[in-house]
C-alpha positions as CSV (number, residue, x, y, z in Angstrom):
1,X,90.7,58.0,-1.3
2,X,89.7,57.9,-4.7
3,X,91.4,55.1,-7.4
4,X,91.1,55.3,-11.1
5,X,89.0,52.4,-11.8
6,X,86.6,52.8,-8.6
7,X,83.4,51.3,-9.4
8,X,84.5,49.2,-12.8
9,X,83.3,45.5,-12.2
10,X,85.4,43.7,-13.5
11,X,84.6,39.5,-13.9
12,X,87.3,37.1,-14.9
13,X,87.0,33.3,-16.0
14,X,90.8,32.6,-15.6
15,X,93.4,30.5,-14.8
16,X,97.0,30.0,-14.2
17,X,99.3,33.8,-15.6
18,X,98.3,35.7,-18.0
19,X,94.5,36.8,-16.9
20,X,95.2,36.8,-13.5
21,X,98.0,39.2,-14.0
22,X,95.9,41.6,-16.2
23,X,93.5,41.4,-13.8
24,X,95.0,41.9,-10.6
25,X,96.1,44.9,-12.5
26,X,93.1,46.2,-13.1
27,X,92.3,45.6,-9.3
28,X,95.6,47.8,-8.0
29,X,93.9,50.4,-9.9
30,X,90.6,50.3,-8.1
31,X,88.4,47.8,-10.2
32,X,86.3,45.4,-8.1
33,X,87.4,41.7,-9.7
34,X,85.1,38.8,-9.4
35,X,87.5,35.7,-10.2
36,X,84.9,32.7,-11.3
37,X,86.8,29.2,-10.2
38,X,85.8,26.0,-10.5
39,X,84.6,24.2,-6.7
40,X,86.9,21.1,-7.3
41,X,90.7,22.6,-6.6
42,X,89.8,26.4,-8.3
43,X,92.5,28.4,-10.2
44,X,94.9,25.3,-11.3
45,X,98.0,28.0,-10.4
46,X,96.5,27.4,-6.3
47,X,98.6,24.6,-6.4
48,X,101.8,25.1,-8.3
49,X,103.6,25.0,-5.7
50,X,104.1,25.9,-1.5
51,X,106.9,28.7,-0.9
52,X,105.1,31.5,0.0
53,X,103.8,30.2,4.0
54,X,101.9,27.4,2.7
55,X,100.4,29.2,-0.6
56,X,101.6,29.0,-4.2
57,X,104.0,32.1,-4.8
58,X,102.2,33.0,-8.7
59,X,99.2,33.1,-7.0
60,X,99.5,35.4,-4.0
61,X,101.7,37.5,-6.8
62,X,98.7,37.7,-9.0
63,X,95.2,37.5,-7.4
64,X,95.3,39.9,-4.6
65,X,92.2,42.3,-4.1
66,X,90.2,39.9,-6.2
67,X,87.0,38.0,-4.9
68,X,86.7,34.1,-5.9
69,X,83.1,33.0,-6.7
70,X,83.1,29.3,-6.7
71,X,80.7,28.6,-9.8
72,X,80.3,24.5,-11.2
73,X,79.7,26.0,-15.0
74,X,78.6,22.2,-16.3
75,X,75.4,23.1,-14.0
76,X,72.8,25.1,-15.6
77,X,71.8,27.1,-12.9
78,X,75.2,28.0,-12.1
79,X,76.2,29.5,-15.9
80,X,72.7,31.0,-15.7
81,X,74.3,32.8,-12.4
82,X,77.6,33.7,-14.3
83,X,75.5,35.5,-17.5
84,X,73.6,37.5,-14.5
85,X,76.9,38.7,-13.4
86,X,78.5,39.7,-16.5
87,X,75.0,41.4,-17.4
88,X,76.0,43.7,-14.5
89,X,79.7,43.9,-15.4
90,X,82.0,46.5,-17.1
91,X,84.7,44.1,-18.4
92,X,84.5,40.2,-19.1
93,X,88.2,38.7,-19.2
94,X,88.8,35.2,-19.8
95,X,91.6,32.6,-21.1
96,X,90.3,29.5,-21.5
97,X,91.2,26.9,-23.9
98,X,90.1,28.1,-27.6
99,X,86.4,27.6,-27.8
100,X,85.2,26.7,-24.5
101,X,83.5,29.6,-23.5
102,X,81.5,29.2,-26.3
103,X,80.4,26.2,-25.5
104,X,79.3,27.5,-21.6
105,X,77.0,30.3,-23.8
106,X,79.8,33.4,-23.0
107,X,80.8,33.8,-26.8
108,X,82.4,37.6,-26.3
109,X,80.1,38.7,-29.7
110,X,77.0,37.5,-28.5
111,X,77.2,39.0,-25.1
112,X,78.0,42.9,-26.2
113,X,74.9,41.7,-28.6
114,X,73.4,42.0,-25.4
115,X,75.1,44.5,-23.5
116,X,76.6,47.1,-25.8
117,X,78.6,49.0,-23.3
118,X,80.1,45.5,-21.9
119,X,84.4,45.6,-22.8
120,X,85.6,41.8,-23.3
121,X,89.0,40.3,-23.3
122,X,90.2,37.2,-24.5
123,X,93.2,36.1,-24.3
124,X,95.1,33.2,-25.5
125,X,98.1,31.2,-27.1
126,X,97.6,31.7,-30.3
127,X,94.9,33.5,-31.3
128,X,91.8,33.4,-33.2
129,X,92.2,31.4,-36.5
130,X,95.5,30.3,-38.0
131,X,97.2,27.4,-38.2
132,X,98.0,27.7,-34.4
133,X,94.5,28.6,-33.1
134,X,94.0,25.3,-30.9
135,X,97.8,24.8,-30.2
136,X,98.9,24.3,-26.1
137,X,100.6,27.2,-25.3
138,X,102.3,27.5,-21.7
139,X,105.2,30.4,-21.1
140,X,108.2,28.6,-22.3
141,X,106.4,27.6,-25.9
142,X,105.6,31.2,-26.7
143,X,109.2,32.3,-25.4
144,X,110.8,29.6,-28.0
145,X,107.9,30.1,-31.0
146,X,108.4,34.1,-30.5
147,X,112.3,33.7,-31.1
148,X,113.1,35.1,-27.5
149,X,115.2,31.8,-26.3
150,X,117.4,32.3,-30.1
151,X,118.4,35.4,-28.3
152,X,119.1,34.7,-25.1
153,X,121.3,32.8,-23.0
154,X,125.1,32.4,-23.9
155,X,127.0,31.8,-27.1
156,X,126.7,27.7,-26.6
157,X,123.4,27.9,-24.6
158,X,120.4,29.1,-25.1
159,X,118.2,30.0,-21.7
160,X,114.2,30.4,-21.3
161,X,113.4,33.9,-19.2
162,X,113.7,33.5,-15.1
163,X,110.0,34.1,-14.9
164,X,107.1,33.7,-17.0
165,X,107.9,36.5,-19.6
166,X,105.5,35.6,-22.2
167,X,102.1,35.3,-19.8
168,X,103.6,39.1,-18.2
169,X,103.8,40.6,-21.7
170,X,100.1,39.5,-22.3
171,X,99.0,40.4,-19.0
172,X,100.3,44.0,-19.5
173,X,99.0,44.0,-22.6
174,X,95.5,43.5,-22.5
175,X,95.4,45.5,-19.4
176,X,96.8,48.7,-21.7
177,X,93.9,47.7,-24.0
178,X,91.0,47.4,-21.8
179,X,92.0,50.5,-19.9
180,X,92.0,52.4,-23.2
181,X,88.4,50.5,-24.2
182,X,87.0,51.9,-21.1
183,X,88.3,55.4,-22.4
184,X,86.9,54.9,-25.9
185,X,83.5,53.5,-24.1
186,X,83.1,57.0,-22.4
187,X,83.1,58.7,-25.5
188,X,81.3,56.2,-27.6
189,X,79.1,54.7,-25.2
190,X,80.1,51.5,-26.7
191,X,81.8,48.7,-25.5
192,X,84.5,46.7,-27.4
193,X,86.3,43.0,-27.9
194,X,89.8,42.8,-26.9
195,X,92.0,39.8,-28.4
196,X,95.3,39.4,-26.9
197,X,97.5,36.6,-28.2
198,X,100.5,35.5,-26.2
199,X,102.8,35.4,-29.2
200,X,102.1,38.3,-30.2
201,X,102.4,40.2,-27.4
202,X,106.0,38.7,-27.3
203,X,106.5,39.0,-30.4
204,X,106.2,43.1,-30.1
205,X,108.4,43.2,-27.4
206,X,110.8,41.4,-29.5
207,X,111.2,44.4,-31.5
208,X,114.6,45.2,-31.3
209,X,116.2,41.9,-32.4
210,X,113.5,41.8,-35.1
211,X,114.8,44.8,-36.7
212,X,118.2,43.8,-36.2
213,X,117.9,40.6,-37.8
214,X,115.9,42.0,-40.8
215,X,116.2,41.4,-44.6
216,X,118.1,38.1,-43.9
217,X,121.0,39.7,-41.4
218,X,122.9,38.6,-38.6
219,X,120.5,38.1,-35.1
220,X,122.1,39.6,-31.9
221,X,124.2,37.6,-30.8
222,X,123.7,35.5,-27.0
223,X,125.7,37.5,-24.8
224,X,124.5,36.1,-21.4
225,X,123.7,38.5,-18.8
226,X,125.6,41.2,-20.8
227,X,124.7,43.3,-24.2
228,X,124.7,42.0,-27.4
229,X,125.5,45.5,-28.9
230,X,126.9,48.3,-26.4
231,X,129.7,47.5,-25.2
232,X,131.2,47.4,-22.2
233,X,128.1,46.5,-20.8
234,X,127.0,43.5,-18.2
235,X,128.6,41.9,-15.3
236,X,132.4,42.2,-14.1
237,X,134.3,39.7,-11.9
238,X,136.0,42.2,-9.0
239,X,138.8,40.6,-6.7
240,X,136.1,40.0,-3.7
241,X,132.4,39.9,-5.5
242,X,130.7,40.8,-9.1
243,X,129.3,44.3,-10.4
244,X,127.4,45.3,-13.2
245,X,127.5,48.5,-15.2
246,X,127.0,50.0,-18.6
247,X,128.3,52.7,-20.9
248,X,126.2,54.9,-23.4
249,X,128.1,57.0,-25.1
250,X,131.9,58.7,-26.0
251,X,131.3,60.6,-22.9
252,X,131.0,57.9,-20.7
253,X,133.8,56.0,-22.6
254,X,136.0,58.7,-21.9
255,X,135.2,59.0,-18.3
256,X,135.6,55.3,-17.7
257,X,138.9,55.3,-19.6
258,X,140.4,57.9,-17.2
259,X,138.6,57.2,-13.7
260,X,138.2,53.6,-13.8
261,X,140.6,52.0,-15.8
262,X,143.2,55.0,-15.7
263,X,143.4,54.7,-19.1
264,X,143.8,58.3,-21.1
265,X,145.0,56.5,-23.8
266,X,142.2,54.5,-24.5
267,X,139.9,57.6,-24.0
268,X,141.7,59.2,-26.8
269,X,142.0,56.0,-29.6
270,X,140.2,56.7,-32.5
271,X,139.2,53.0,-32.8
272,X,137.1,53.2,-29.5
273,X,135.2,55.8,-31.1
274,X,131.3,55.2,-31.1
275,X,129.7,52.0,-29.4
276,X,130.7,50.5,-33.0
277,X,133.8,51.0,-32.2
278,X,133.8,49.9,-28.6
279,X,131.8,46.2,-29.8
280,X,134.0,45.9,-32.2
281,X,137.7,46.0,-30.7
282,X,135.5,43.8,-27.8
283,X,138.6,41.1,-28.1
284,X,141.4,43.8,-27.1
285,X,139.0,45.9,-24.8
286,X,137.6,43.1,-22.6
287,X,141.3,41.7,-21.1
288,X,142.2,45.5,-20.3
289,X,138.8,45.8,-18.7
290,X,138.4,42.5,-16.6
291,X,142.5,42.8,-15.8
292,X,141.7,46.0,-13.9
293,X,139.1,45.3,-12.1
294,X,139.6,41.8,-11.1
295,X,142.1,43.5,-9.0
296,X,139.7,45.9,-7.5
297,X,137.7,45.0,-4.4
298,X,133.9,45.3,-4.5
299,X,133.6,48.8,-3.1
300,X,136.8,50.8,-4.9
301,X,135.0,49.4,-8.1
302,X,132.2,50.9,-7.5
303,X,133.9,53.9,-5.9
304,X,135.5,54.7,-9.1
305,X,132.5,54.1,-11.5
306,X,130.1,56.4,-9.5
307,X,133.1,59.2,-9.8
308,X,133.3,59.0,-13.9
309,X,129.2,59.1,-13.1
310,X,128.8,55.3,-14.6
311,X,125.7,53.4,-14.3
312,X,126.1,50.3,-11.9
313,X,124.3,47.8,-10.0
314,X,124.4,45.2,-7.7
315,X,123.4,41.6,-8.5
316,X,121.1,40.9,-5.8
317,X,119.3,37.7,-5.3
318,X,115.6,37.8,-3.6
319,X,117.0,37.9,-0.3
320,X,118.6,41.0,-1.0
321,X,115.5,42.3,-3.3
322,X,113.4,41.9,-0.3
323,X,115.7,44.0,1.8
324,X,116.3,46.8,-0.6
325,X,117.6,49.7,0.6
326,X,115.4,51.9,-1.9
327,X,112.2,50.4,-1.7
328,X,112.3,50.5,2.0
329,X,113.2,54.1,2.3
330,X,110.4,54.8,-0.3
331,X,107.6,53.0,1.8
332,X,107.2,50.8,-0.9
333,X,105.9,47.7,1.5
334,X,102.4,47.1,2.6
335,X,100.9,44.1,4.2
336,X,98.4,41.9,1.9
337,X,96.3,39.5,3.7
338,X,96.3,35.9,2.5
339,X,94.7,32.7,3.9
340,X,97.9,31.6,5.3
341,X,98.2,35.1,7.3
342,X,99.5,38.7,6.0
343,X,102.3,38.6,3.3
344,X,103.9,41.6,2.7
345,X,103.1,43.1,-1.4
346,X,105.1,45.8,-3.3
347,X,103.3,49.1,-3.8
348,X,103.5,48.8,-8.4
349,X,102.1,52.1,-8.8
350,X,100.7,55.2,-7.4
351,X,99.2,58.3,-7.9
352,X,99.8,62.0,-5.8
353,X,96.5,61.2,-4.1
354,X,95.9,57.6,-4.0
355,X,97.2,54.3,-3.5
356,X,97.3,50.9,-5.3
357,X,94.4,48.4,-3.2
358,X,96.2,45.3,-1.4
359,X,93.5,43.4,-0.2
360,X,93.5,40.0,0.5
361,X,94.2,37.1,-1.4
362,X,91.1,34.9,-1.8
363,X,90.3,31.4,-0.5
364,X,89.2,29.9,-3.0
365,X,85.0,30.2,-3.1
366,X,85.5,32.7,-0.3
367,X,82.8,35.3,-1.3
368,X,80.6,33.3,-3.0
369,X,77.9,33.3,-0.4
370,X,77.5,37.3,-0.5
371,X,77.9,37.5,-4.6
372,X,75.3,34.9,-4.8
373,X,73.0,36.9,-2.6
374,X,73.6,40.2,-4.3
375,X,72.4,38.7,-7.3
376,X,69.1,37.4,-5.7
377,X,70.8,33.6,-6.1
378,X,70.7,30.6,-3.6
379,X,73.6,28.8,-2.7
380,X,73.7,25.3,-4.9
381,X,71.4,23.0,-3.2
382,X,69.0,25.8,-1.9
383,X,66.1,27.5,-3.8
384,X,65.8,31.2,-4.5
385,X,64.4,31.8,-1.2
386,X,66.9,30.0,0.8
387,X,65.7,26.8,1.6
388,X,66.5,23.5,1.1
């Protein structure tokens, strides 16, 4: 079985979300990833925390199928061993702190200099120049600079993301950009520098209330866990539990009217008319709505949205996302080795004749033995030939 990226070498100085997630990425599709860590404690994220068996739950989420190459880059011989591997490499991904790989001789320019077809990504807070450019810049900062926290949360609160939203939206996209680099390489023959700022990436997916907001109007307002513009649209108390559902359009307006609410009348109401109309009349809508179904139990509630062909969910909590009913009966579970034993990891992706790889997550300096020796190295504190 044949994957995408089989045979890219990809080799990652990184740390902590938003590498290792582009990365790990790139590894489901087949790339082979070398993760460089440092010998005294590794990838910081190792030890963020101990829920999953013993092991830090970003980190078996993010640095599956990768190999860790314990490396001590304040030791010549060691960044002399790091430039031998990028020489060999396809892609060169890293997110350290502004600057500091080019002070360990990695500057991104100078090595395509060197190796024109080489494809490197960096990836940071800020980005390059700017009044920001040497800034700290963890998850929640970038959700707060990139106005995402002004938009989210309740009318009196605001509320950061539930996981780290701004490192994901950088991950994913520098991962679309060196996948289409590797494109433009094959038909170039030329390699290319990839700069992904956090903020940025947030602030495209920010989009939406951008536009909204523009030319000095009105933001979307905080609306919790439901819309701030379609209306109804979010979560509704029933008599035994909670449900969630949305409407689109007249047509789903009118079926909701009549089937679940048993309302024709409301259907037919000119001031209902167009999700304007629904958002705006929100103040006589919302007691009809919540009035009926608080008095429904769980299952008639969701009885009668599925019959006017309504959109609904449950709110589950992991406990219930790990026992999903559709991503069991799709297969959607592998086992993924780890140091603490086999985990089970989510199939992202696949295509009609291959699968994502779930190898093991790394110890940390695990292969760094055999990728020393393929590069004709010695261990640290042996010589070339492998003695002492």
């Amino acid at each position: 079985m044949s994957r995408p990226l089989d045979g890219t070498l990809v080799v990652s100085l990184e740390q902590a979300i938003a590498a290792p997630y582009c990365t790990r990425l790139l590894a489901d599709l087949g790339a082979r990833v070398i993760k460089v860590e440092r010998p005294d404690g590794g990838d910081f994220a190792r030890a963020y925390d101990a829920r999953a068996r013993g092991l830090a739950s970003h980190f078996v989420w993010t640095n599956r199928s990768k190999e860790s190459l314990a490396l001590d880059l304040k030791d010549p011989a060691s960044a002399e061993t790091l430039k031998r591997l990028v020489a060999r490499a396809d892609v060169f991904v890293q997110n350290l702190a502004p600057g500091a790989v080019e002070r360990l001789g990695l500057d991104p320019a100078a090595l395509r200099q060197d190796h024109p077809r080489l494809v490197t990504c960096s990836i940071s807070g800020y980005g390059e120049g700017g009044p920001y450019e040497g800034r700290k810049a963890y998850d929640l900062l970038v959700q707060a600079e990139a106005g995402f926290l002004s938009v989210t949360g309740t009318k009196d609160q605001v509320a950061k993301a539930g996981v780290s939203i701004a490192d994901i939206a950088s991950g994913v996209t520098a991962c679309n950009a060196i996948l289409a680099a590797l494109l433009h390489r094959e038909r170039t023959g030329r390699g290319d520098h990839i700069e992904v700022s956090m903020l940025e990436a947030m602030a495209e997916w920010m989009g939406f209330p951008m536009y909204f907001a523009m030319d000095g109007a009105a933001p979307p307002p905080r609306a919790g866990a439901g819309h701030a513009t379609i209306y109804p649209y979010g979560p509704y108390r029933t008599a035994d539990g909670e449900i969630l559902f949305g409407l689109q359009n007249d047509r789903e307006w009118a079926a909701f009217a009549n089937h679940v609410l048993d309302r024709a009348d409301l259907a037919e109401d000119p001031r209902f008319k167009g999700n304007a109309g629904r958002a705006g009349h929100r103040d006589l809508l919302e007691p009809i709505i919540t009035g009926v179904l608080s008095a429904l139990p769980t299952e008639e509630a969701l009885r009668r949205l599925d019959a006017a062909g309504i959109a609904t969910a449950r709110i589950n909590d992991m406990a219930a996302l790990w026992a999903h009913p559709q991503l069991a009966a799709r297969g959607r579970w592998r086992e993924v080795g780890t140091p603490s034993g086999p985990l089970p990891g989510l199939l992202p992706v696949s295509g009609e004749g291959w699968e994502p790889r779930l190898d093991p997550v790394p110890a940390l300096g695990e292969h760094t033995k055999a990728i020393l020796a393929e590069l004709g190295r010695a261990p640290p504190g042996e010589d070339e030939k492998g003695g002492t």
